[in-house]
C-alpha positions in Angstrom: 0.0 0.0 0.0 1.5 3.9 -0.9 0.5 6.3 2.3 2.9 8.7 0.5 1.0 12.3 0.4 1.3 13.9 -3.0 2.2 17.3 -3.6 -0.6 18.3 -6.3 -3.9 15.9 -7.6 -5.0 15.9 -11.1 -8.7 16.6 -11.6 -8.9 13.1 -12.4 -7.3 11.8 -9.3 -9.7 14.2 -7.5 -12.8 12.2 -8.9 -11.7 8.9 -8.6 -10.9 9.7 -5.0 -14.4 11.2 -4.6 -16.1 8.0 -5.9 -13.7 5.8 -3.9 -14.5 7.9 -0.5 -18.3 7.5 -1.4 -17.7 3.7 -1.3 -15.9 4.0 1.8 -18.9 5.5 3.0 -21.1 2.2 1.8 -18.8 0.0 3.6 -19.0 2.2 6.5 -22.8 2.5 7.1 -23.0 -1.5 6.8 -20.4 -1.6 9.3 -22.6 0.7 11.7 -25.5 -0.5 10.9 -24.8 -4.1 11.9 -23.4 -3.3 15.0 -23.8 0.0 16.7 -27.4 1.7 17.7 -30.7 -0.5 18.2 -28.4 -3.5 18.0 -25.7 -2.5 20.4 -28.2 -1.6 23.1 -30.5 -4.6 22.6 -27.6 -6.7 22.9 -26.4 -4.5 26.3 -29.9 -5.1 27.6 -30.0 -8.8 26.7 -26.9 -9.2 29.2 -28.6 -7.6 31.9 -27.4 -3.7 31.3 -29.4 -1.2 33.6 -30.0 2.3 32.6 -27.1 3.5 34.2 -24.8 0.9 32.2 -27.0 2.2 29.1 -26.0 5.6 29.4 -22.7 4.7 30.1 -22.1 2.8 26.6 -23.8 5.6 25.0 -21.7 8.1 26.6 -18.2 6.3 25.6 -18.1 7.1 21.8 -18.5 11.1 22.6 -16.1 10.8 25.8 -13.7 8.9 23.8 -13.1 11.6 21.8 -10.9 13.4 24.7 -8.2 11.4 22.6 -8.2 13.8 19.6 -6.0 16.0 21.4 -3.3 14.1 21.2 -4.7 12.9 17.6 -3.9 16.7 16.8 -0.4 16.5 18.0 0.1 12.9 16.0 -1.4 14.1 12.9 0.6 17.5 12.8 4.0 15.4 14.0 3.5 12.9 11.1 2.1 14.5 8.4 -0.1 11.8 6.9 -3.3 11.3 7.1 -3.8 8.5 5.1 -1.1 6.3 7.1 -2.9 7.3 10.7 -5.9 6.8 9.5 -5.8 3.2 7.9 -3.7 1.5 10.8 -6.3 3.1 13.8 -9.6 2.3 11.8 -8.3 -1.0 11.4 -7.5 -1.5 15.2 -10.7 -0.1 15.9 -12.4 -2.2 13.8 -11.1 -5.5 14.3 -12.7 -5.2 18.5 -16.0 -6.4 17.1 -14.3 -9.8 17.1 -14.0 -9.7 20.9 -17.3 -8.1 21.0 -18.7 -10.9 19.2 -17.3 -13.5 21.5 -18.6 -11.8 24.7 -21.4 -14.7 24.8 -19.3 -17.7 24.2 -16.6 -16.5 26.6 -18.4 -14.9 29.3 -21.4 -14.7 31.8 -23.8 -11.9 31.7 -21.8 -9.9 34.3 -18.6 -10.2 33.2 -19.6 -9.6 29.6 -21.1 -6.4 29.9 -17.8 -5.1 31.6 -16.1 -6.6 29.0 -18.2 -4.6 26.5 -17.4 -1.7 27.8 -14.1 -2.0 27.8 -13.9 -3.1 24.2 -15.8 -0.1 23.7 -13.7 2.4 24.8 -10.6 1.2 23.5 -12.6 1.1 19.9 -13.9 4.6 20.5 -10.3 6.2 21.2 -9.0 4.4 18.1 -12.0 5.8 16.0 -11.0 9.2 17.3 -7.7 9.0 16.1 -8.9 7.9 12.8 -11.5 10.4 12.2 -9.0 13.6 13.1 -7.3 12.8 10.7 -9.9 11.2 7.9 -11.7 15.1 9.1 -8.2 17.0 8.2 -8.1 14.9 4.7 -11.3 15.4 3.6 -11.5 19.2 4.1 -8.2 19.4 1.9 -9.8 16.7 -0.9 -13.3 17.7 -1.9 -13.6 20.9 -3.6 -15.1 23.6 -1.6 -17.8 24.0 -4.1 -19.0 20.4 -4.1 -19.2 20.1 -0.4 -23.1 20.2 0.4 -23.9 18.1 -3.1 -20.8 15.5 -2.6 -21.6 14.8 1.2 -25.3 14.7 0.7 -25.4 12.2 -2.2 -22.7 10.1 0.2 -25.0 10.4 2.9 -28.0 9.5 0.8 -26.4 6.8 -0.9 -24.6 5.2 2.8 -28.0 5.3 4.3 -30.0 4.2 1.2 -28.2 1.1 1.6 -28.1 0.6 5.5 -31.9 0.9 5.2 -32.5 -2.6 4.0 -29.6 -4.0 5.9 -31.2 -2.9 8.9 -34.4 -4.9 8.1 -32.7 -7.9 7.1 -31.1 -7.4 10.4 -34.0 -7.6 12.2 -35.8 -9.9 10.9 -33.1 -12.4 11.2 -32.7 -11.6 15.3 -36.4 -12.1 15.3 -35.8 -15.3 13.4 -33.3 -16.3 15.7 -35.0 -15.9 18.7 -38.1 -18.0 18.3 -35.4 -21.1 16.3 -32.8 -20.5 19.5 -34.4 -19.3 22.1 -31.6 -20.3 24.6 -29.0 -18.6 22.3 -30.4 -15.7 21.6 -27.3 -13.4 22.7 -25.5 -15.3 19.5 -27.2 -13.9 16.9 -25.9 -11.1 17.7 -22.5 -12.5 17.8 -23.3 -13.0 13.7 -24.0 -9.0 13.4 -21.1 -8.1 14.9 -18.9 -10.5 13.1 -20.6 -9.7 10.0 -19.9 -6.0 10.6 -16.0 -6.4 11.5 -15.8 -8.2 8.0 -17.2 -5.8 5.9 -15.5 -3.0 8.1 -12.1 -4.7 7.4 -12.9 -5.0 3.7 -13.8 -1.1 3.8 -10.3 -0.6 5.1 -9.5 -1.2 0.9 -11.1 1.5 -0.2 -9.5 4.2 2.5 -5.8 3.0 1.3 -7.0 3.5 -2.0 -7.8 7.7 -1.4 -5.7 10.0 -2.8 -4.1 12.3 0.1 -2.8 15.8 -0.8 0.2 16.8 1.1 -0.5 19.3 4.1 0.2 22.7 3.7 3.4 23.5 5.1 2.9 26.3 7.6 5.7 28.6 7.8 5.9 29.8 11.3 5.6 26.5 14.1 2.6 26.7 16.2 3.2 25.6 20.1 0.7 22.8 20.6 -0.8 24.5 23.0 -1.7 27.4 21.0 -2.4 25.5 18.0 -5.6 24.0 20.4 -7.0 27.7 21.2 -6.6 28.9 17.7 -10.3 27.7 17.3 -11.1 29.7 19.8 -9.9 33.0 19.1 -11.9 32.9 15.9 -15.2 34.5 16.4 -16.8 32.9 14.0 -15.5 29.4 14.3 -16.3 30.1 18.5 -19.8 31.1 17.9 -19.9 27.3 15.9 -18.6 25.1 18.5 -21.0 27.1 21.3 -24.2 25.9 19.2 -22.8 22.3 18.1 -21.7 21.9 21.9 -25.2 23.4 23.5 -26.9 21.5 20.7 -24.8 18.5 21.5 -26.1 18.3 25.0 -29.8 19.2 24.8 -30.4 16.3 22.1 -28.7 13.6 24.8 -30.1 14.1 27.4 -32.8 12.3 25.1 -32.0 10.4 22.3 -29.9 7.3 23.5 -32.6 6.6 25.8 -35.2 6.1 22.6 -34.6 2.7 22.2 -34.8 1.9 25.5 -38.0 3.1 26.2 -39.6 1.7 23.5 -38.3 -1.9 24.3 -39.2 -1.5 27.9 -42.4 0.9 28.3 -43.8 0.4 25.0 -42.8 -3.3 24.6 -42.3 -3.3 21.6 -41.3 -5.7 19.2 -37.3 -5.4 17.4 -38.6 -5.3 14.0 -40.9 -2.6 14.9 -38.3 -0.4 16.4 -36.4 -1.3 13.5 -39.3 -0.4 10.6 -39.5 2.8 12.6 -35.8 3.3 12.2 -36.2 2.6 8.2 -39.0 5.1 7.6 -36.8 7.9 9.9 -33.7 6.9 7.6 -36.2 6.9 4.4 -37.1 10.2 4.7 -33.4 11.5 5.8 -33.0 9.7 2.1 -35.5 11.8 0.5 -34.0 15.0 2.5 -30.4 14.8 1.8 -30.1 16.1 -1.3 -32.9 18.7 -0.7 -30.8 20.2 1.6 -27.8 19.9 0.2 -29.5 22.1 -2.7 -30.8 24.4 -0.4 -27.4 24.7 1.4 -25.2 25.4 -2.0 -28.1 27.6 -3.4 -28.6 29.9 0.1 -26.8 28.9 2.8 -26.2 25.9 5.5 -27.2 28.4 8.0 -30.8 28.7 7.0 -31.2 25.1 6.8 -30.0 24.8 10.1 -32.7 27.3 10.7 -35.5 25.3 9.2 -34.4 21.9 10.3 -32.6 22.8 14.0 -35.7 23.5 15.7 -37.9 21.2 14.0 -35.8 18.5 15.5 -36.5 19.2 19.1 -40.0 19.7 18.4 -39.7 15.8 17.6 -38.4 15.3 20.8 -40.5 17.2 22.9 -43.4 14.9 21.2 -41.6 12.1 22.4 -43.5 13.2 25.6 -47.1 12.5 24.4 -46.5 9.1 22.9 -47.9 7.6 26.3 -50.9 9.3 28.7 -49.2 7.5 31.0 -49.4 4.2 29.1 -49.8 3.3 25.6 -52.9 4.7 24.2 -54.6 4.6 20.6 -52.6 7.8 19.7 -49.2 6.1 20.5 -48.4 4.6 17.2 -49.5 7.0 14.6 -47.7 10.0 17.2 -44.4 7.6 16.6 -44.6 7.6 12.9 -45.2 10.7 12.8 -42.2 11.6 14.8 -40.2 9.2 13.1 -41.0 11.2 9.8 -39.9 14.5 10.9 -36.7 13.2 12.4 -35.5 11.6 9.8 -36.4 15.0 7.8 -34.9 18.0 9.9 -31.7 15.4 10.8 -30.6 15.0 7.3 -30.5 18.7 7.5 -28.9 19.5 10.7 -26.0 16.9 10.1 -25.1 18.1 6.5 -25.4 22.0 7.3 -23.5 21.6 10.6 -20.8 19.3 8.8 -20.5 21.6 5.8 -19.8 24.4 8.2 -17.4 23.1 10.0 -15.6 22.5 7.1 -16.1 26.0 5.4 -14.8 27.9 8.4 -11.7 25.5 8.9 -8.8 27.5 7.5 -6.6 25.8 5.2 -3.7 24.0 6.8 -5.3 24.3 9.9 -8.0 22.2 9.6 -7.0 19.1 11.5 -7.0 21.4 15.0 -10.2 23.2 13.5 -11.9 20.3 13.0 -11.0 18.1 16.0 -12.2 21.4 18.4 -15.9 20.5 16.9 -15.3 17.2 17.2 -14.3 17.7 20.7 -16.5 19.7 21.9 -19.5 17.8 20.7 -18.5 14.7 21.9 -18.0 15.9 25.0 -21.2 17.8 25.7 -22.9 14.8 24.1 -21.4 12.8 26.8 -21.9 14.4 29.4 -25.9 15.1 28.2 -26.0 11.0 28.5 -24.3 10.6 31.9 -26.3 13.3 33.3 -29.6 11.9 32.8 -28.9 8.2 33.5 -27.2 9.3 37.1 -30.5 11.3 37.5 -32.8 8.1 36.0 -30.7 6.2 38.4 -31.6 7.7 41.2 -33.5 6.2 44.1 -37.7 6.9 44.4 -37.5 10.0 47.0 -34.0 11.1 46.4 -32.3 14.6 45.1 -30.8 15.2 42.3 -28.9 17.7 44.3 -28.8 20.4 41.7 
């Protein structure tokens, strides 16, 4: 494999790159699908996982993200993206294996510390990979194709990981009623599926084109090279509205899933056909913003589609009265509809921001600083409410 960062790209080289990236994303979203989300948590819960232990796993993958400072310091020290980022996305993606064999090597107790652990280490090496993949991608896609490139990747990745998720579904359903006693193996399958195909994805990253980094004339301390994000007004009113936004959506959303396996008892393929008709119309969505963001701005889709999202999750509130009622299902259609709509937009205007107000040869410290803070304030949004869930009938939160 040649890491080797050139010093210019042909036009040429630029497409094929593009196309190759855009199957990277495929691979990706199969990955993902088959192991993180409704199936993670289902499988957390099959081995006994409380709410506290829920919001924990939820809260690694933004916590984890602490390691990008040092991800800054790597990337600027070695100078090439590509070589960081294939060696830790392989590491990373190689733990579902352990994963996989939590149920044939351990009991219930033992196997959810075990996944946590597993966890986190995956987590850090994903952040290490994506500082860098972030810093790459700002330097390879042209600055004028950013909204209509990363929405038809986004439209095609989840175009695909709508069926899988289906399939997926169906087959644990499947599994459950032929193996009832082994029911914690079948989604031992997923996750070996999913380190396979993540593995085989691992081909299409080597096969990017990296341009060389821009070679900044004066040396930056480390230390200042982390507040340079924040001395820039423009970039510092971003991460204040990705981190506040960050927070506000987790102190809700990982606990989605839960609640509708536990209070509403429903069924997995349910969850999941709710799942596919948010991701349907996110499909239908993408490109309409993406339009919208090249023709006026990202920040008025952000305007259109920001607070239409927490309107979703404030009706998240009604869906029982106090138990399920004959409004419940049609309310969660209904909400699935309009996430799926105003989420396509939030996540492809805030992304294309980001990388619009990263200055060039900067952009790996720029971009890890969003990262960062996002994760962060996502993490602790998670953590906050489990400890509060957690609490005991009659207690204080304290606050």
């Amino acid at each position: 494999m040649k890491f080797s960062p050139k010093e210019t790209l042909s036009k040429e080289e630029i497409r094929s790159g593009l196309r190759t990236v855009i199957k990277d994303g495929l691979t990706s979203q199969a990955m993902v699908t088959l192991t993180m989300g409704v199936f993670l948590v289902a499988f957390a819960l099959k081995l006994g996982a409380s709410n506290a232990v829920v919001g924990l796993l939820a809260a690694i993958p933004f916590l984890a993200q602490l390691v990008q400072i040092p991800a800054i310091y790597l990337v600027e020290k070695v100078r090439n993206r590509k070589f960081i980022s294939v060696y830790s996305l392989t590491a990373a993606r190689l733990f579902w294996l352990p994963i996989g064999l939590i149920p044939f090597l351990f009991s219930a107790k033992v196997g959810l510390v075990a996944l946590t652990i597993a966890l986190l280490v995956r987590s850090s090496l994903v952040a290490i990979g994506s500082t860098s993949w972030n810093s790459w991608m700002r330097d390879l896609v042209p600055k004028d194709q950013l909204g209509s490139f990363f929405s038809k990747r986004m439209s095609l990745a989840t175009a695909l990981g709508i069926p899988l998720s289906l399939v997926a579904a169906f087959y644990l359903d499947y599994w459950k009623k032929a193996f009832p006693a082994f029911e914690l193996y079948g989604y031992s399958v997923l996750f070996f599926s999913g380190c396979l195909i993540g593995l085989f994805g691992i081909r299409y990253i080597s096969m990017i084109p990296e341009p060389r980094m821009v070679q900044v004339n004066e040396k930056t301390k480390f230390v200042r090279l982390l507040l340079q994000p924040f001395k820039n007004e423009n970039f510092k009113n971003l991460i204040i509205f990705l981190g506040s936004w960050n927070f506000a959506v987790n102190l809700a959303v990982p606990f989605f899933t839960v609640y509708m396996l536990k209070r509403l008892k429903l069924e997995m393929s349910f969850i999941i056909a709710l799942s596919v008709v948010s991701q349907l119309m996110s499909l239908a969505f993408f490109r309409v913003w993406g339009r919208f963001s090249d023709r006026f701005s990202n920040k008025s889709v952000l305007r259109v589609s920001g607070p239409l999202f927490i309107g979703c999750i404030l009706a998240w509130t009604f869906t029982t009265m106090p138990e399920r009622y004959s409004f419940t299902m049609p309310l969660l259609v209904t909400i699935h509809i309009l996430t799926g709509i105003s989420a396509a937009g939030v996540a492809l205007a805030s992304g294309n921001i980001g990388l619009k107000l990263a200055p060039r040869g900067q952009a790996t410290a720029f971009l890890s600083t969003i990262s960062l803070i996002n994760s962060l304030a996502a993490g602790i949004g998670s953590i906050l409410v489990d400890s509060l869930i957690s609490l005991p009938k009659g207690s204080s939160p304290g606050l």
